[in-house]
N, C-alpha and C positions, 0 to 999 in steps of 0.2 A: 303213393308209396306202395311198390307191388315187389313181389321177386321177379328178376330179371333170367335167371339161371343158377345149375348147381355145380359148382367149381370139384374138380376129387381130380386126383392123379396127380395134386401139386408136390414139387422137391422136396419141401419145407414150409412152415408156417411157425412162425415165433412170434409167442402174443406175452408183453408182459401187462398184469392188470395192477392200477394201483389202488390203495384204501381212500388217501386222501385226494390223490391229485390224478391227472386225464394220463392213461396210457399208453404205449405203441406197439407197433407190430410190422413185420416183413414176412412178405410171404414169395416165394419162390418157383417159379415154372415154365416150363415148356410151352411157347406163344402159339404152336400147335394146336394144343387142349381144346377141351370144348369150351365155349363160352369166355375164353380168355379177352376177348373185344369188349366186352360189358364192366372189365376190370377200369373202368375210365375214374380220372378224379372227382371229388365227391359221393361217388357210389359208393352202397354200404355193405359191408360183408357182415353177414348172422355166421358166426362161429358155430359146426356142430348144434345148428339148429333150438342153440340157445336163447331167447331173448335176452338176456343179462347179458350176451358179448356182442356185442355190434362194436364194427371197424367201420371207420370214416379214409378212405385213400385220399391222401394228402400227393402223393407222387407215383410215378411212373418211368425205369428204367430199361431199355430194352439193348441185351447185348448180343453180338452174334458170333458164330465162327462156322466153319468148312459145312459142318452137319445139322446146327441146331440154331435155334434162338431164345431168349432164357428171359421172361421178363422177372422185374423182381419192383412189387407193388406196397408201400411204406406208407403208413401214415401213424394217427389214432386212434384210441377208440372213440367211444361216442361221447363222449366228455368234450375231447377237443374242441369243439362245437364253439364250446364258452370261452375260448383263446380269440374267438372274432369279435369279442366285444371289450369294452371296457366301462368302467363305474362313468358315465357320462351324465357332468351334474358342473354346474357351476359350482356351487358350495358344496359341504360333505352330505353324505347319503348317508345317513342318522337311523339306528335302530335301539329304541330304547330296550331295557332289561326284560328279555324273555328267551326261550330255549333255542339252542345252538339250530336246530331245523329248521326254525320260522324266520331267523337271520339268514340262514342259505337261501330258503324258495322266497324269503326278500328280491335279493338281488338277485335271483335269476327270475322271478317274474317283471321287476323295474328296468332290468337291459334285457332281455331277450324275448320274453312271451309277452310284454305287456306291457312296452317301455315307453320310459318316462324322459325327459331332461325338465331336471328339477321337478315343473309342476307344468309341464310339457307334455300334450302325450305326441312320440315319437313310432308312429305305427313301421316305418322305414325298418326301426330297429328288430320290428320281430319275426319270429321263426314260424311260420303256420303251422310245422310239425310238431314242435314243442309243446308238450304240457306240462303240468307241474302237480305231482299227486297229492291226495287231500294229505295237510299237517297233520300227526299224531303227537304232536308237541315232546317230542324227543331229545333228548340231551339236555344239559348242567345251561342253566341261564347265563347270559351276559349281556355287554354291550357292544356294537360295534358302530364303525363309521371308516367310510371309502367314499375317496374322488379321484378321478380321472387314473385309476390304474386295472389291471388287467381283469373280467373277471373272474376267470380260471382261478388266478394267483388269490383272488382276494376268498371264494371257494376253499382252495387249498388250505390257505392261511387259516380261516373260522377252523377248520376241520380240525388242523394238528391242535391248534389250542384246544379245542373242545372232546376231542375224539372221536367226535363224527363224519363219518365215511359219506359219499351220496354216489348216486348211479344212476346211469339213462336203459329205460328197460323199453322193449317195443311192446305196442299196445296194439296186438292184429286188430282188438275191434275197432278203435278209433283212428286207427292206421297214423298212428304219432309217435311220438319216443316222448316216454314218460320219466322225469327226471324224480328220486326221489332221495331219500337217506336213508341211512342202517346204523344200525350201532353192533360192532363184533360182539361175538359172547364172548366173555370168560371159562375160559375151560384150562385156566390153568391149575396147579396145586392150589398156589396160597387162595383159590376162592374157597377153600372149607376152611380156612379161619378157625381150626378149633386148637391152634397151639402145638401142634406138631409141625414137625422139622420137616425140609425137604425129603431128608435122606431117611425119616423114619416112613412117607407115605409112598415111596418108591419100591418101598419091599410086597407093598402090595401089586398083587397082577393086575391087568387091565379091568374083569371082569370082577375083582373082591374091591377094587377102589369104587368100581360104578355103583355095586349094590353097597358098598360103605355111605356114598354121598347121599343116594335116594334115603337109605334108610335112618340116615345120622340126622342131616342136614334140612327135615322139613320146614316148609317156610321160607327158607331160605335160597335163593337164587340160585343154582345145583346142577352141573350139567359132567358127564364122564371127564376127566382130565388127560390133556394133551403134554406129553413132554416128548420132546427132541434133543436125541443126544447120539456119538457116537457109537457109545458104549451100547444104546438099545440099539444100533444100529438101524436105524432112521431118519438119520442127518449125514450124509455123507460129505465129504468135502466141506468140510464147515472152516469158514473163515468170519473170526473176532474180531472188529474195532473198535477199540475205545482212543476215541481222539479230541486233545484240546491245542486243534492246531491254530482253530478260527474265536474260540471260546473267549468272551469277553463278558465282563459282571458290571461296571461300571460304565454308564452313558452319558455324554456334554450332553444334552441335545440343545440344539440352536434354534430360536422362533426367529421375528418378524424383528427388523429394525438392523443399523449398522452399527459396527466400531464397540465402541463401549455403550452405547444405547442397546445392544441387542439384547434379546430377553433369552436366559440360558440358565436352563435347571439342570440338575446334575442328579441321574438316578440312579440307585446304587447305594450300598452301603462298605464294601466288602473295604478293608487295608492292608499295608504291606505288602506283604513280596506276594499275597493273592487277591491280591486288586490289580484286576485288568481293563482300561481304558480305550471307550473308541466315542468319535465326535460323531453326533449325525445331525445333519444338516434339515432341519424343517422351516424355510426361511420363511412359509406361506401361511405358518401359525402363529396368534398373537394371541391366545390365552393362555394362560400359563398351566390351567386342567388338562388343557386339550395336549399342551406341551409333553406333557407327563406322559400324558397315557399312551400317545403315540411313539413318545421316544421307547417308553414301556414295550412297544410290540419291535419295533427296531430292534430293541438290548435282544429283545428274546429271540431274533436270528440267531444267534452269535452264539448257541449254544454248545458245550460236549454232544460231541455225535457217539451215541452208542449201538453197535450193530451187527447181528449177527445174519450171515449168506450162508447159503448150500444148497444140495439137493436135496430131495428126500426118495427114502425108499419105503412105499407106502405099505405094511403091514395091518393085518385085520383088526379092527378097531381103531385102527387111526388111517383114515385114508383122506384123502384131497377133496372137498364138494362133497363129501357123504360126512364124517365124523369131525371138521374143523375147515372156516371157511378163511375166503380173505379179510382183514378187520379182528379175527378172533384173538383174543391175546392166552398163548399160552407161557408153558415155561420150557428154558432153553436152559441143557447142562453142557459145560464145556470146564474140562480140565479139575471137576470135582467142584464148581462153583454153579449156582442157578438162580438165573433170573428169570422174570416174566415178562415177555415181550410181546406185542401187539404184532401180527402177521400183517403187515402192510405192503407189500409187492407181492405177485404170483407169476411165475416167466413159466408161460407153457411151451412147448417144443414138440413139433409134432414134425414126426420125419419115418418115413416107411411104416404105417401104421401102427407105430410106437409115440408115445406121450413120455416127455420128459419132464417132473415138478421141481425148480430151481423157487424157493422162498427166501422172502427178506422179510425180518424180523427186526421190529428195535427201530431208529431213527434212518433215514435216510442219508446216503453219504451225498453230500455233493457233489457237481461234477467240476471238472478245473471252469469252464464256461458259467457254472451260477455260482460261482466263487469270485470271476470277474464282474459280470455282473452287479453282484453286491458291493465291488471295492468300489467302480466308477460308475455308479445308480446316482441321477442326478434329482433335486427335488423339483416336485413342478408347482410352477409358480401360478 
């Protein structure tokens, strides 16, 4: 792993980063340029000489006319990586009760650094660049269990339930890409907790709120507070959804067996006219715990999407990778109403030595493509 060359004078570069799940990016240029042949699939682009942004080129586009030629080179970033593998296990790949971190670098050391089938080891499966940073045993405990599906998705999936973020960093001295976790700060209002209203700690300025928390708030987890809104003029173009187009609270779900033999528990409580029904088919399960809990993480697709897009206009004390990162959850005002949302997408734009920050905040919308997906996802048997 060495650098190959340094790319500058490109059209464009648009890079979005996500919290939970692997990223993309297009970049644009004149096939001219220097070092544009190194741009091959596979190779890795270090963004602005960051380690925390590596790009993985998945594709290669080359168009022409009269005067020029324009490649335009797409993939993701260093996440993607984990989209070549899947939970490969005859049976499920079982993780008893412990924190959301040591379930992630689970399954990325059992498929990718250090892979297993079942009680296999599968050396074929792994990455020689790949490491996996020491556990700091981070995030809310749980359970989980995955077979034969992707494990990007199953990544993703730990993450939103739990809230933890992970990222692939380059390590120059062991010349590897180091995968690891983060958990965003809180840097919204409601983390000083002391019974004030929104709108009464907004009359404070940036700098009497900061010395308000340090000095109120000892002991207590405390960091300057983040809010975006029109009104401060910091959220431009801000576009709201709240949507329960896909929202469903009540689950069939279907185990193992046919006809009136098959074994079908039904999760959910809710009634009437707001009980929402959908079946999901898990014909490969015949315990009725396992039944549960897995129909459990099904139901929980199918949630209200709540979400807030824009740009921002970065102002001193609240600025982009200095005063709030991706992952941090602050508070979002729109139309006299605020909530606290978690910063989970970053879409940078970089075009004539200007940076443009477009933020997503709040849940993820779907796109028409993993909406299909989900309708016609078949179970594997």
């Amino acid at each position: 792993m060495s650098c190959c060359g340094i790319i500058t004078n490109y059209e464009s570069l648009i890079c979005t980063w996500n919290y939970f799940e692997c990223g993309t990016f297009e970049l644009t240029i004149n096939k001219n340029k220097a070092n544009t042949k190194k741009l091959q699939i596979d190779n890795m682009i270090i963004v602005n000489k960051n380690d925390e942004k590596i790009l993985l080129i998945e594709k290669r586009e080359m168009t022409s006319n009269k005067n020029s030629k324009t490649l335009k080179i797409t993939g993701t970033c260093i996440k993607g990586v984990t989209k070549r593998r899947i939970i490969a296990t005859n049976g499920y790949d079982r993780v008893t009760e412990t924190q959301a971190e040591n379930i992630m670098k689970h399954y990325l050391k059992n498929h990718i650094v250090e892979s297993y089938y079942d009680t296999i080891r599968t050396p074929e499966r792994d990455v020689s660049w790949i490491n996996i940073a020491p556990t700091q045993n981070r995030g809310i405990k749980t359970v989980w269990q995955a077979r034969l599906t992707s494990l990007h998705d199953e990544l993703k999936h730990i993450g939103e339930d739990t809230g933890m973020g992970w990222k692939g960093v380059l390590d120059r001295t062991n010349k590897c890409i180091s995968f690891d976790c983060y958990e965003g700060t809180d840097r919204s209002i409601n983390q000083i907790g002391d019974g004030n209203t929104y709108e009464e700690l907004e009359q404070y300025t940036h700098q009497q709120l900061e010395q308000y928390t340090h000095s109120q708030l000892e002991g207590n987890r405390k960091v300057p507070y983040i809010i975006f809104s029109e009104k401060k003029k910091n959220l431009l173009n801000g576009k709201v959804t709240d949507d329960n187009t896909n929202y469903k609270n009540v689950a069939y779900a279907a185990g193992k067996g046919e006809n009136e033999d098959r074994l079908i528990t039904v999760i959910g409580t809710a009634t009437g006219f707001d009980r929402r029904e959908v079946y999901v088919d898990l014909s490969n399960i015949e315990d009725i715990d396992e039944l549960k809990s897995e129909g459990q993480k099904k139901l929980d697709t199918y949630k209200t999407i709540k979400s807030v897009e824009g740009k921002i206009y970065q102002i001193p004390n609240m600025e982009y990778e200095k005063d709030f990162f991706l992952g941090d959850i602050v508070t979002i005002e729109s139309d006299g109403v605020y909530e606290d949302k978690r910063i989970i997408q970053a879409k940078e734009i970089y075009e004539r030595n200007n940076i443009t920050v477009e933020l997503g905040f709040g849940d993820k919308i779907p796109s028409l493509a993993e909406q299909i997906k989900k309708l016609t996802q078949k179970p594997i048997l």
